[in-house]
KELUM-47838 format. One line per 4 residues: number of its first residue (from 1); their letters; for each residue x, z, y of C-alpha. Coordinates in pm, 1 decimal. Example, Ala and Ser with C-alpha at 12.3 -4.5 7.8 and 13.67 -1.06 7.14 Angstrom:
<recs>
1> as> 1230.0 780.0 -450.0  1367.0 714.0 -106.0
</recs>
This chain:
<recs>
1> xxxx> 3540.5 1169.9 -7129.0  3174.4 1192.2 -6943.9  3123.8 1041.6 -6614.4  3303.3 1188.6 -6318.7
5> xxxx> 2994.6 1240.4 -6131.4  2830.9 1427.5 -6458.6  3119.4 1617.8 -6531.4  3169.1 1743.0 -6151.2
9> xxxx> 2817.4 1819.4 -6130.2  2822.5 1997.3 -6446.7  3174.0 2222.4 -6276.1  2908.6 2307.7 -5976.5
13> xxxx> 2658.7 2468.4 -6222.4  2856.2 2612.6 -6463.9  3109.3 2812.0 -6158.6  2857.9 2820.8 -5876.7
17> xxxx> 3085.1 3123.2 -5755.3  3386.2 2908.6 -5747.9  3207.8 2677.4 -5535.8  3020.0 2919.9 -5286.2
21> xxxx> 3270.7 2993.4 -5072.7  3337.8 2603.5 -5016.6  2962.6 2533.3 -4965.8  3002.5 2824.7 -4664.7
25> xxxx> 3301.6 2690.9 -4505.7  3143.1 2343.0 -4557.6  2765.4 2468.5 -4402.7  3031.1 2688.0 -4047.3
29> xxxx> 3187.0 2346.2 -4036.0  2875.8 2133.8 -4026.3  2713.8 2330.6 -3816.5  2942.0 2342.3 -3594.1
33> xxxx> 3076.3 1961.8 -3498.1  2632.7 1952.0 -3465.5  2639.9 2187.1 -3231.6  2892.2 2121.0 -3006.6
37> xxxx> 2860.2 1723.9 -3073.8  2459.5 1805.6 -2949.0  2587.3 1969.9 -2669.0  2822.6 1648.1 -2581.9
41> xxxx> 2511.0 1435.3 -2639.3  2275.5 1645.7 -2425.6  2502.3 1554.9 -2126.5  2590.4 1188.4 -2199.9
45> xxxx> 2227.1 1113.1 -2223.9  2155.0 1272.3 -1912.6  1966.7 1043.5 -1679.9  2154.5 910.4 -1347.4
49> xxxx> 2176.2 1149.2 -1105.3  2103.4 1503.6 -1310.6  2296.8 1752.2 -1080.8  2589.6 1932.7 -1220.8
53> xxxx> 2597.5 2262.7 -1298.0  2586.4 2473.6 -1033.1  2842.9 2725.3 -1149.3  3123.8 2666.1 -1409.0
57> xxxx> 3296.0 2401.6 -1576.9  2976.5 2197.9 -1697.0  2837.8 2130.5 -2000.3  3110.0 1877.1 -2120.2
61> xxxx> 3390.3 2051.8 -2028.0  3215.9 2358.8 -2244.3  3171.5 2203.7 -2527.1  3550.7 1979.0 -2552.3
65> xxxx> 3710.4 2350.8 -2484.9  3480.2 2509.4 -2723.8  3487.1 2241.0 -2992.1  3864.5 2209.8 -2946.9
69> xxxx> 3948.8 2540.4 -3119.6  3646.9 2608.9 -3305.4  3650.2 2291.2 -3496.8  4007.6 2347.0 -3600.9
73> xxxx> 3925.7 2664.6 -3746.0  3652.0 2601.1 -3920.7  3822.3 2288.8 -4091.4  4128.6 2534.5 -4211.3
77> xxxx> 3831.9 2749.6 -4328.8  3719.7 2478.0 -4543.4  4090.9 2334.8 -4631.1  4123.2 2758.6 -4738.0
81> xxxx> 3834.9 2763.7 -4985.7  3878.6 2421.3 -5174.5  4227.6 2550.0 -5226.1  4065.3 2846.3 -5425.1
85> xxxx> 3785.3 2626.7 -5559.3  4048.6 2427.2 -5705.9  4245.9 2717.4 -5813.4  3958.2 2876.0 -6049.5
89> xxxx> 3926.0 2576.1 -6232.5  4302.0 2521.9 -6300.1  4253.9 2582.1 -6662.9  3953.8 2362.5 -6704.3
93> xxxx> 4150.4 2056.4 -6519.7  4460.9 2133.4 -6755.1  4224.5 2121.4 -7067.3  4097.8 1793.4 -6920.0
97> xxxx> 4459.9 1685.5 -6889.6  4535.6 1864.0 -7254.5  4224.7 1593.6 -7345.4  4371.9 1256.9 -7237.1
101> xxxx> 4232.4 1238.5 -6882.4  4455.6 1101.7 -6659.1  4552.3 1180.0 -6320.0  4323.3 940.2 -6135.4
105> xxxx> 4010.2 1066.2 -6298.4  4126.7 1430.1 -6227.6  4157.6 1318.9 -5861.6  3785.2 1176.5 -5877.8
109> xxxx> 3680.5 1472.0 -6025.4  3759.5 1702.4 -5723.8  3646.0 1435.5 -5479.6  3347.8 1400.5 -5686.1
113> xxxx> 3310.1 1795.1 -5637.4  3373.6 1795.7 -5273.0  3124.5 1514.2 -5191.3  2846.9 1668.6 -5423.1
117> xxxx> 2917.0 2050.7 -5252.7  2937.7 1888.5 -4854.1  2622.1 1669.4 -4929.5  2407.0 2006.1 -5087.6
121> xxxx> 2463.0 2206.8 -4725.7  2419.7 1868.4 -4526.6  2094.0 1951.3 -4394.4  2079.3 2291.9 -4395.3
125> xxxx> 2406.9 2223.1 -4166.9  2296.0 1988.9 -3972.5  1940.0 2204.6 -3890.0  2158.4 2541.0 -3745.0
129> xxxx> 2377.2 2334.0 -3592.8  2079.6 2181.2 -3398.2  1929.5 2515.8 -3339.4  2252.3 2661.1 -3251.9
133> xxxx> 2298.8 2362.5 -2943.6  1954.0 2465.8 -2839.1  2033.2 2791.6 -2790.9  2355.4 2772.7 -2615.2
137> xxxx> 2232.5 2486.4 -2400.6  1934.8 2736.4 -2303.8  2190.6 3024.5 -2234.2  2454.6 2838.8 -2029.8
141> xxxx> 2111.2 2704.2 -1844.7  1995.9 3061.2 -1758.8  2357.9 3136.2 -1638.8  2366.3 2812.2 -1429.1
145> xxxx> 2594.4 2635.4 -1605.9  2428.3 2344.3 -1699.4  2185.7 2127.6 -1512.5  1848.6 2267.4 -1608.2
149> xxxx> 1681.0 1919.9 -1692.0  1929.9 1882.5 -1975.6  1827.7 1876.9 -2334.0  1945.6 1866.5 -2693.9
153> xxxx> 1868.4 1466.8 -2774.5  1712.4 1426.7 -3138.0  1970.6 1135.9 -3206.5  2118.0 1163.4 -3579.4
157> xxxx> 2425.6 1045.0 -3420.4  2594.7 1426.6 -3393.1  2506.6 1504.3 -3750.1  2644.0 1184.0 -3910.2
161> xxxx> 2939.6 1283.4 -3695.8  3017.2 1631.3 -3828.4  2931.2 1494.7 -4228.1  3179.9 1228.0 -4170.9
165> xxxx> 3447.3 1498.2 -3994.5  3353.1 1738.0 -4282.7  3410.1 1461.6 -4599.3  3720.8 1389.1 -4417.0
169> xxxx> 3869.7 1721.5 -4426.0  3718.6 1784.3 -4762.8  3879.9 1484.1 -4937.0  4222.9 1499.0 -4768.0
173> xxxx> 4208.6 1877.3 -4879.3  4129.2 1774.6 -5219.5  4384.6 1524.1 -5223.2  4674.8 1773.6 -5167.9
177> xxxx> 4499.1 2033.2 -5386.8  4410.8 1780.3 -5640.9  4846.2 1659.9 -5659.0  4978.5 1958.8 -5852.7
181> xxxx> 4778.4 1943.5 -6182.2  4759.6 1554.4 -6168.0  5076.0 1476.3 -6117.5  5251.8 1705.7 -6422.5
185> xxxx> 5236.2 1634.7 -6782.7  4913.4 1782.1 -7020.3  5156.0 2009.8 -7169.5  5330.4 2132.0 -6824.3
189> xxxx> 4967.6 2175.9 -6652.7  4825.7 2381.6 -6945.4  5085.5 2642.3 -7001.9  5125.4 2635.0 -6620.3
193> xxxx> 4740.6 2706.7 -6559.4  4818.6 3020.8 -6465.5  5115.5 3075.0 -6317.5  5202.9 3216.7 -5996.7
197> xxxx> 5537.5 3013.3 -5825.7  5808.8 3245.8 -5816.7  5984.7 3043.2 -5528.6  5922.1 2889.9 -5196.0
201> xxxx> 5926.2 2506.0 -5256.1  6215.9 2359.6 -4986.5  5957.6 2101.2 -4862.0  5670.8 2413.3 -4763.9
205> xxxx> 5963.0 2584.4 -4600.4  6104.3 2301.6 -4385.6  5719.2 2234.6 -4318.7  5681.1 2596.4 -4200.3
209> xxxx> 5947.1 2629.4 -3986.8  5884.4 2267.3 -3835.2  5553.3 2446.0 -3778.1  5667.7 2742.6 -3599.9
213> xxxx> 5870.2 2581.9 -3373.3  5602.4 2385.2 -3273.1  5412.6 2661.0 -3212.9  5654.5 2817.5 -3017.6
217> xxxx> 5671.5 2469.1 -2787.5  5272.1 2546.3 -2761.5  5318.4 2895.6 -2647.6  5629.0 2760.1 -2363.6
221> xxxx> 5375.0 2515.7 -2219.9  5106.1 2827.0 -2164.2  5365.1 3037.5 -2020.2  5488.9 2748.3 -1764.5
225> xxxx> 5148.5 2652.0 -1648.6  5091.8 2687.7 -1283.5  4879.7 2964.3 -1170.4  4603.2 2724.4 -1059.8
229> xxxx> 4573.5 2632.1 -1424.3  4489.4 2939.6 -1569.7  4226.2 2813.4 -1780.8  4426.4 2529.6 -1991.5
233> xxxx> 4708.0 2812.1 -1988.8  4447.9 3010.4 -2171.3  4384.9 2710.4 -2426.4  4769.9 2609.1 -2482.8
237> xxxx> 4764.7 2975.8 -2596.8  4495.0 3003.5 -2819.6  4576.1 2680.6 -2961.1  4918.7 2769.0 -2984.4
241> xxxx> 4818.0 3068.3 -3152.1  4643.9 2854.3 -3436.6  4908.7 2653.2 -3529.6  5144.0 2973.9 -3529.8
245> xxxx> 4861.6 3144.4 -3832.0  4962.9 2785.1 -3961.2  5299.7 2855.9 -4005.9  5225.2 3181.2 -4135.8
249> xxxx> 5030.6 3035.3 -4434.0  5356.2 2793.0 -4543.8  5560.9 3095.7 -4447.9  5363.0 3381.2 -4583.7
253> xxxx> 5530.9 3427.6 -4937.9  5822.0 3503.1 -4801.0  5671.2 3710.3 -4486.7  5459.1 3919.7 -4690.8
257> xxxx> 5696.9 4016.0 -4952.9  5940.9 4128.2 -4726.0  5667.5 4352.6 -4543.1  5550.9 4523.7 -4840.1
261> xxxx> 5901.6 4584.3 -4979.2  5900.1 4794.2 -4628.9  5541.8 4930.3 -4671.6  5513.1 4934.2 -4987.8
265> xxxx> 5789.6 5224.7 -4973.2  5604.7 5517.7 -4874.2  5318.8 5461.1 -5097.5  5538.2 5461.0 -5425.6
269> xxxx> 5660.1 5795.7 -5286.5  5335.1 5940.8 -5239.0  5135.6 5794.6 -5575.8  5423.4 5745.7 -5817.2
273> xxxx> 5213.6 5556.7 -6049.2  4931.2 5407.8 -5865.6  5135.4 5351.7 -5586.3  5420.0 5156.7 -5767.4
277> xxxx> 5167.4 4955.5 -5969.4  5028.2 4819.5 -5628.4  5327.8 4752.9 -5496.7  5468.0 4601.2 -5825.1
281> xxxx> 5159.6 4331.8 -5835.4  5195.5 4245.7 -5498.9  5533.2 4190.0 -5453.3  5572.2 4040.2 -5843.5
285> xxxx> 5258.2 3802.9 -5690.5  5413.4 3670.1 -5376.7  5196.1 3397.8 -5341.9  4880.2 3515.8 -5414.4
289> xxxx> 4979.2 3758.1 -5165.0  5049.9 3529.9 -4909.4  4707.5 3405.8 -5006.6  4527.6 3671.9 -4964.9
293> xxxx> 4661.7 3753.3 -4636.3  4640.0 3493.7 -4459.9  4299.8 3471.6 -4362.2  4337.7 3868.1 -4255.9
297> xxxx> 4612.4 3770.2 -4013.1  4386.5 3449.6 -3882.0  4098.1 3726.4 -3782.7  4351.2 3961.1 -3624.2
301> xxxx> 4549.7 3704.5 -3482.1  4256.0 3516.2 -3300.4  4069.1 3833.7 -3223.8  4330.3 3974.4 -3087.9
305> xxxx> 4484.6 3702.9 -2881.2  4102.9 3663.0 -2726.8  4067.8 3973.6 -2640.1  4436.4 4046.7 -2488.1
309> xxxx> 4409.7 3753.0 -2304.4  4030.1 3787.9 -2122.7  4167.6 4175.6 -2046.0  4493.0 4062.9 -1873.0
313> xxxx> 4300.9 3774.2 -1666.3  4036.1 4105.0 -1551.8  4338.3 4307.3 -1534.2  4523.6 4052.7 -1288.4
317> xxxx> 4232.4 3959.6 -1084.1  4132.2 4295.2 -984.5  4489.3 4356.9 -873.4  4463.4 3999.6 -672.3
321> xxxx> 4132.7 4110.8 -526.4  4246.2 4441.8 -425.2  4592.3 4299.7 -273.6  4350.3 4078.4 -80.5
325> xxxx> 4145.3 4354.2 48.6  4407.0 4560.6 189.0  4578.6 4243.9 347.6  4241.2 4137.0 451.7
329> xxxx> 4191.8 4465.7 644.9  4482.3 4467.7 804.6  4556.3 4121.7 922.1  4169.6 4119.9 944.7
333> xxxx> 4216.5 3711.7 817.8  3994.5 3546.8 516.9  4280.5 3566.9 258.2  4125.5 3465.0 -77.8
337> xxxx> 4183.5 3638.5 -343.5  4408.2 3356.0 -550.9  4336.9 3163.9 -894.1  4376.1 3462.8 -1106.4
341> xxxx> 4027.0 3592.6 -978.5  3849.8 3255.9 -991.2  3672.0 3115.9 -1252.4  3862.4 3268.6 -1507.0
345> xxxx> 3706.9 3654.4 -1433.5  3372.6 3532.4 -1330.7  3107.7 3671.0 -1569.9  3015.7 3353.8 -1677.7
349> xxxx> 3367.2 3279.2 -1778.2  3361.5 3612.0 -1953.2  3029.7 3544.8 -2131.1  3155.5 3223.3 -2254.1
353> xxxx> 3520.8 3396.2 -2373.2  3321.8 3634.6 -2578.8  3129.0 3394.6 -2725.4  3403.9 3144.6 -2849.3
357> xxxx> 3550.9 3549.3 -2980.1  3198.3 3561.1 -3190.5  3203.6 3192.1 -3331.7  3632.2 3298.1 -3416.4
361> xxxx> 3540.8 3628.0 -3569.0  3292.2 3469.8 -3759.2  3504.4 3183.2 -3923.8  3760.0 3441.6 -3987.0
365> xxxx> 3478.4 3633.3 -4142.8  3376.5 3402.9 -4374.4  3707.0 3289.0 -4485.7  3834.3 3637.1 -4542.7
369> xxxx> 3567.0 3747.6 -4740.4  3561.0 3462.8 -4982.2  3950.6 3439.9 -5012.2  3947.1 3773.9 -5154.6
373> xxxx> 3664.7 3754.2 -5370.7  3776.2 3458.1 -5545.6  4165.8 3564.6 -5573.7  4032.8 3941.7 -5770.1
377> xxxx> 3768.8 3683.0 -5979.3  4048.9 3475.8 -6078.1  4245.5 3770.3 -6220.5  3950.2 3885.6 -6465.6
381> xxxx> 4161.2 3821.4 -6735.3  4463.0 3999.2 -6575.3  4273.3 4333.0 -6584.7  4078.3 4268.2 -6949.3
385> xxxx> 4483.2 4241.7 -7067.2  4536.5 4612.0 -6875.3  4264.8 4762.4 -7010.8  4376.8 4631.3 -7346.2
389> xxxx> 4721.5 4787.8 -7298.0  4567.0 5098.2 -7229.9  4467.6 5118.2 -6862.9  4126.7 5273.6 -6730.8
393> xxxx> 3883.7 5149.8 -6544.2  3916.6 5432.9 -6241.9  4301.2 5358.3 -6288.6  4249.7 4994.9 -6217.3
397> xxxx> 4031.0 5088.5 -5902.3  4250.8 5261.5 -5775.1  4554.3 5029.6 -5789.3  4324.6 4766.8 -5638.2
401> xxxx> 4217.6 5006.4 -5358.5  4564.6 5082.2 -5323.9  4670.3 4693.7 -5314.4  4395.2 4628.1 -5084.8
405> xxxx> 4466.8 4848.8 -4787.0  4869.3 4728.2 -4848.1  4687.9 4350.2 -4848.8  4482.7 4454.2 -4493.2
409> xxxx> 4824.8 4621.4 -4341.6  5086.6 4303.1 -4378.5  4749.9 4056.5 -4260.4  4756.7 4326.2 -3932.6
413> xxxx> 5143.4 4333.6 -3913.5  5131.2 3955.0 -3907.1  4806.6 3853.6 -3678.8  4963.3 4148.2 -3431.6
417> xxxx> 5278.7 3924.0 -3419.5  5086.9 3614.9 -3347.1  4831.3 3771.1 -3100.0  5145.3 3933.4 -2933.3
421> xxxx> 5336.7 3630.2 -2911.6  5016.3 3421.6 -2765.7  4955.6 3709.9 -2537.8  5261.2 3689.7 -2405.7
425> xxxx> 5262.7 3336.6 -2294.0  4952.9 3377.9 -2146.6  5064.0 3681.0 -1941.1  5368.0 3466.1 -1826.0
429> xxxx> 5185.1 3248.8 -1660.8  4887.6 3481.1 -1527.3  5136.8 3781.3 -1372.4  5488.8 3644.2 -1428.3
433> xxxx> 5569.6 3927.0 -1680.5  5583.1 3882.0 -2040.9  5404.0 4257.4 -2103.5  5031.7 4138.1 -2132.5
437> xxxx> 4710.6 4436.6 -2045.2  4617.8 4555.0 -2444.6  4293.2 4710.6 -2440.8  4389.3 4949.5 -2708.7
441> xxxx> 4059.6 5073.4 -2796.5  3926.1 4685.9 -2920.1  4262.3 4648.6 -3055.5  4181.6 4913.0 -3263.6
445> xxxx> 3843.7 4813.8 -3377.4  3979.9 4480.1 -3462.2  4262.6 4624.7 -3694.5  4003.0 4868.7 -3839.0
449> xxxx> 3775.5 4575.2 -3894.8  3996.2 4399.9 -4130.4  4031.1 4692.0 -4322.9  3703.5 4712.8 -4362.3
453> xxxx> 3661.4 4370.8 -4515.8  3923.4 4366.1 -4690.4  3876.2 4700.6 -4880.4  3520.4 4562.1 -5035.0
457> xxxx> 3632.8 4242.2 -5016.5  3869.0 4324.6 -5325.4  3671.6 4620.5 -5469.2  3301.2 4500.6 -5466.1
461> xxxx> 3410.8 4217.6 -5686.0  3664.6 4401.7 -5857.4  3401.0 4632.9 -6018.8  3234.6 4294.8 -6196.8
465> xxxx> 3545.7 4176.7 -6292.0  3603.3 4491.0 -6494.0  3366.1 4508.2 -6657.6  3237.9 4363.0 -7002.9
469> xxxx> 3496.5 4367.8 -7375.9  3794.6 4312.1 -7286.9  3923.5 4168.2 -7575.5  3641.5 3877.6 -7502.4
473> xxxx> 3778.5 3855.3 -7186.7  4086.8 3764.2 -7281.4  4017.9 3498.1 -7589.0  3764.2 3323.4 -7345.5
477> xxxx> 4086.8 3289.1 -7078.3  3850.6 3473.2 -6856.2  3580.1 3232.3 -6773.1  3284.0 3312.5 -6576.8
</recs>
């Protein structure tokens, strides 16, 4: 066998599509432990005495509550595309195996693959992350929320920081990713190459549930914060809304089939044979389902959590203010207008909701879009075999189109339930009531959103992977 390092570099050329994605979630990550590890630099290298902000939490406190959430995503962004990196070279790594490599070299291989892939968007990381601190620091300036002396420090120190964070994520990802085909026999990982599990392992189940519940401790702490704490009420939820898409991904076999069973009903009523087919690969695919949803439900589920949330803090502190008022009138006294109209609804605090919503959206984005491309890439061969059996081309669009918008509804369905759930916990502790203000025009854009990267996300690439012999397709195992 070649060296590790020749053979890894030689997997980067010859599937630079397998590794994009990875090099994206790798470049969001980067960028974004710079950025907010800048920001944390800017203000411990302030000089003695540099006032505060003059409204707001300060830049610190910003960037920790920022960073907190942010940095979690964007790491389960990356741990979500090395999972399909390492899924479209399955075959490869069982013909390695097939060849007499053994498990330790496969492992170095991957890690080999990660470090090569982290180290190519270093820089280009490291320089919008940079850019990106320089830019908030100047916003959060104009809106008097940091001291207006402060600036971005040219120390390496933030960048070494985030390549260190982002190795660490990569190689532990790689590690689990990495177990499967190392740890069978040649034989067992070839003719498994390209299998989809039929069953939920016991150990992913007991790790979801585990999962959920602690999620669901998350979400009690949120709701049981005092109203003077509004804010870390706010993060408890969000947070708690994270580890609940968590569960959902250990979960989402089992989640998803069941939902499609249910939507999936309708459709094989309407388009007996297009209809059925969809329905028939999803629910014969539960995993790849699960896969594909996933990052649908982490967009919806964020999105909408933000957006509930910052409309039932407005919602509650214009009620506060105007019970204030009309007290205030009467008893002619200074009544204030309580913590729900504080910091939380100023439009700074607004500004800086809808911000962290952009940097989510965008992670969610990214993910999405390259989960989707890579799982229709990966079944190239599947459709070369239907066309050889006798299937068209416009009949295997429209199955996808069909599978796609089923794909977008059970993400929807199961971000709605985690946004709800969040939302809820928030609202506890905000009003006292579990029923939380839903804005249900943004709701709506949100849901609408997914569809609309989901349907090209499946179709765009769908269209390349249909095309070419298919009987070549199929005797090259579907290679790029």
């Amino acid at each position: 066998m070649p060296p590790i390092p020749a053979v890894a570099l030689g997997q980067l050329r010859r599937r630079p599509a397998a590794f994009a994605g990875l090099a994206a979630a790798q470049l969001l990550a980067l960028a974004t432990v710079t950025l907010f590890g800048s920001l944390l630099a800017a203000d411990l290298t302030a000089p003695a005495g540099t006032p505060r902000a003059a409204s707001g939490p300060g830049v610190a406190v910003v960037a920790a509550g920022f960073g907190e959430i942010a940095v979690l995503v964007a790491f389960f962004v990356v741990a979500n595309a090395l999972g399909f990196a390492l899924r479209q070279q399955h075959r490869e790594l069982a013909l390695l195996r097939a060849a007499a490599a053994t498990p330790r070299q496969i492992r170095r291989l991957v890690r080999g693959e990660v470090l090569a892939t982290t180290l190519l968007v270093a820089l280009p990381g490291w320089a919008l992350g940079h850019l990106a601190a320089g830019r908030f620091l100047t916003a959060l300036q104009r809106r008097d929320m940091a001291a207006p002396t402060l600036a971005v420090p040219g120390s390496p120190l933030p960048g070494l920081a985030a390549l260190a964070a982002a190795l660490l994520v990569g190689l532990a990802a790689s590690a689990v990713g990495a177990r499967r085909i190392s740890r069978t026999t040649p034989a067992a990982a070839l003719t498994g190459s390209a299998a989809d599990p039929g069953r939920t392992g016991a150990v992913r189940l007991l790790a979801g549930v585990a999962v959920l519940v602690g999620g669901g401790l998350l979400l009690r702490l949120a709701a049981t914060r005092p109203a003077d704490q509004l804010d870390k009420a706010g993060q408890a939820a969000l947070l708690g809304s994270l580890v609940l898409l968590v569960a959902v991904a250990l979960l989402g076999p089992l989640a998803a089939r069941a939902l499609v069973a249910g939507l999936g009903a309708p459709l094989r009523a309407a388009a007996p044979r297009t209809g059925w087919l969809a329905d028939a690969n999803l629910r014969g695919h539960a995993h790849r389902l699960a896969s594909a949803v996933v990052p649908v439900a982490l967009l919806t589920g964020l999105s909408g959590t933000m957006t509930i949330m910052t409309t039932t803090a407005e919602r509650a502190a214009e009620r506060a203010t105007a019970h204030a008022a009309e007290l205030s009138a009467e008893l002619s006294t200074g009544l204030t207008t309580g913590p729900a109209a504080s910091s939380v609804t100023s439009a700074s605090d607004i500004w800086l909701r809808q911000a962290e919503l952009a940097m989510l959206v965008c992670f969610a984005t990214v993910a999405t879009v390259n989960t989707l491309v890579a799982l229709t890439v990966d079944r190239r061969r599947e459709f070369a075999l239907l066309r050889l059996a006798g299937a068209t081309r416009h009949r295997l669009l429209a199955v996808l189109g069909v599978e796609a918008v089923l794909t977008a509804a059970v993400g929807v369905l199961l971000g709605a339930g985690v946004a709800a759930a969040a939302s809820a916990a928030f609202s506890t502790a905000v009003t006292g009531t579990m029923a939380p203000a839903v804005p249900a025009a943004a709701c709506g854009w949100i849901a609408g959103g997914a569809l609309v990267l989901t349907l090209p996300g499946i179709l765009v690439p769908a269209l390349w992977a249909t095309t070419g012999p298919a009987a070549a397709l199929v005797a090259g195992g579907g290679r790029d």
